[in-house]
GUMARVEX-426280 format. One record per residue (C-alpha): residue number from 1; x, y, z. Coordinates in steps of 0.001 Angstrom, whole numbers, plus 500000, padded with zeros to 6 digits. Last residue first. Example, Ala and Ser with C-alpha at 12.3 -4.5 7.8 and 13.67 -1.06 7.14 Angstrom:
BEGIN
    i       X       Y       Z
    2  513670  498940  507140
    1  512300  495500  507800
REM end
This chain:
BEGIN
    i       X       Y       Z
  117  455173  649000  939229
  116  453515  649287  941862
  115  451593  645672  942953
  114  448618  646081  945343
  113  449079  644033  948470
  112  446935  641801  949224
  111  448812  638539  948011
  110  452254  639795  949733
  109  450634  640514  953153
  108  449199  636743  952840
  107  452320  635352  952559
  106  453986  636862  954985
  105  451206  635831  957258
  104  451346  632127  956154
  103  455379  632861  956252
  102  454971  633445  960276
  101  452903  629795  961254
  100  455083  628210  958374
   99  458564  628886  959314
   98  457651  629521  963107
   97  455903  625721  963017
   96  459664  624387  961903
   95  461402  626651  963770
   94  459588  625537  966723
   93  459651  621849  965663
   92  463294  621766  965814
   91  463963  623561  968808
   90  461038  621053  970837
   89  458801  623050  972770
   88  458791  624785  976153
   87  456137  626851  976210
   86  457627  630252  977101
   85  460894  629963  976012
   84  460673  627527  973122
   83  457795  628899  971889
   82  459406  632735  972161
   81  462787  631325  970287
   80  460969  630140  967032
   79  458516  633651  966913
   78  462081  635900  967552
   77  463668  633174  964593
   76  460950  633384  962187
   75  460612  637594  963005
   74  464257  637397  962534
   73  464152  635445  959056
   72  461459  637755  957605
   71  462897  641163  958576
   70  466084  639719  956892
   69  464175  639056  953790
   68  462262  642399  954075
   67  465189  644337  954353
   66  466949  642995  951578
   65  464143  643344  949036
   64  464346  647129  950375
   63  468202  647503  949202
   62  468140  645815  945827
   61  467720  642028  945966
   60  464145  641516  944240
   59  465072  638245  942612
   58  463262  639251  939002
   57  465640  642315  939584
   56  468692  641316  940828
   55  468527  638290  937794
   54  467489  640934  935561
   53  470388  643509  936108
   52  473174  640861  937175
   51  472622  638747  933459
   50  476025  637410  934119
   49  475586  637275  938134
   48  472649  634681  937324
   47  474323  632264  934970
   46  477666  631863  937515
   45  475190  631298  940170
   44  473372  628767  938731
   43  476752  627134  937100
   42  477749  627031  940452
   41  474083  625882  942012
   40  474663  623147  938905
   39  478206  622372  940661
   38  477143  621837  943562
   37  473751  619782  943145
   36  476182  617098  940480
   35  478772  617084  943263
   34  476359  616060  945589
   33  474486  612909  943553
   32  477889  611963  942765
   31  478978  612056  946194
   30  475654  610425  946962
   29  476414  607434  944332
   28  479379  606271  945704
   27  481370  604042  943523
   26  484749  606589  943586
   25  485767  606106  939863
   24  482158  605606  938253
   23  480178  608274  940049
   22  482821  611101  939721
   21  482384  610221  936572
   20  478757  610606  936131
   19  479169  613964  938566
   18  482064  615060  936094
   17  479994  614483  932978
   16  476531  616060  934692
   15  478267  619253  935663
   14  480156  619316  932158
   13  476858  619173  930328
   12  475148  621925  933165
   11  478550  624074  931593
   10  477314  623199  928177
    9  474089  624071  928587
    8  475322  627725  929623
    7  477478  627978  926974
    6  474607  627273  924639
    5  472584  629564  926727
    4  475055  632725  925852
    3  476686  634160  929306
    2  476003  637482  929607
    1  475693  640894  927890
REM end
């Protein structure tokens, strides 16, 4: 059994009512703005390990969903590192065309394939 949503809501309330204060005794607005994204990926996190079974599942982190993820990355990173080796491009904009020349592919894979359930 996990968290309930009230408690839940209330913990995103608290995120908000520290970030708002936070706010109003320092007078910066982006370390507001980043302790508000902080602590909701906390309270995120916090939600997600309580309901452990369906979060893993809907997430797909059991042993082969962690395969293809880091399969994913490296074949980003081995695409990323080949243009900048052979043709001599920019790091950023290799990773950046890697991310989106190698997901379109990844992408596509996932749409064919037939779904087992």
């Amino acid at each position: 059994m996990g968290l309930s949503f009230v408690t839940v809501q209330r913990m995103f309330l608290g995120s908000f009512l520290v970030s708002f204060f936070t706010w109003i005794l320092q007078g910066n607005l982006m370390d507001a703005t980043l302790t508000l994204i902080g602590l909701s990926a906390l309270t995120g996190i916090t939600w997600g390990l309580s309901e452990k079974e369906i979060a893993f599942e809907a997430l797909g982190l059991n042993a082969e969903g962690i395969l293809v993820i880091f399969s994913f990355l490296a074949s980003i990173a081995i695409f990323a590192q080949i243009c900048i080796g052979v043709f001599d491009f920019p790091m950023i904009g290799s990773y950046v065309l890697s991310l989106f020349f190698v997901g379109s592919f990844w992408w596509t894979g996932a749409l064919i394939q037939p779904k087992t359930n």
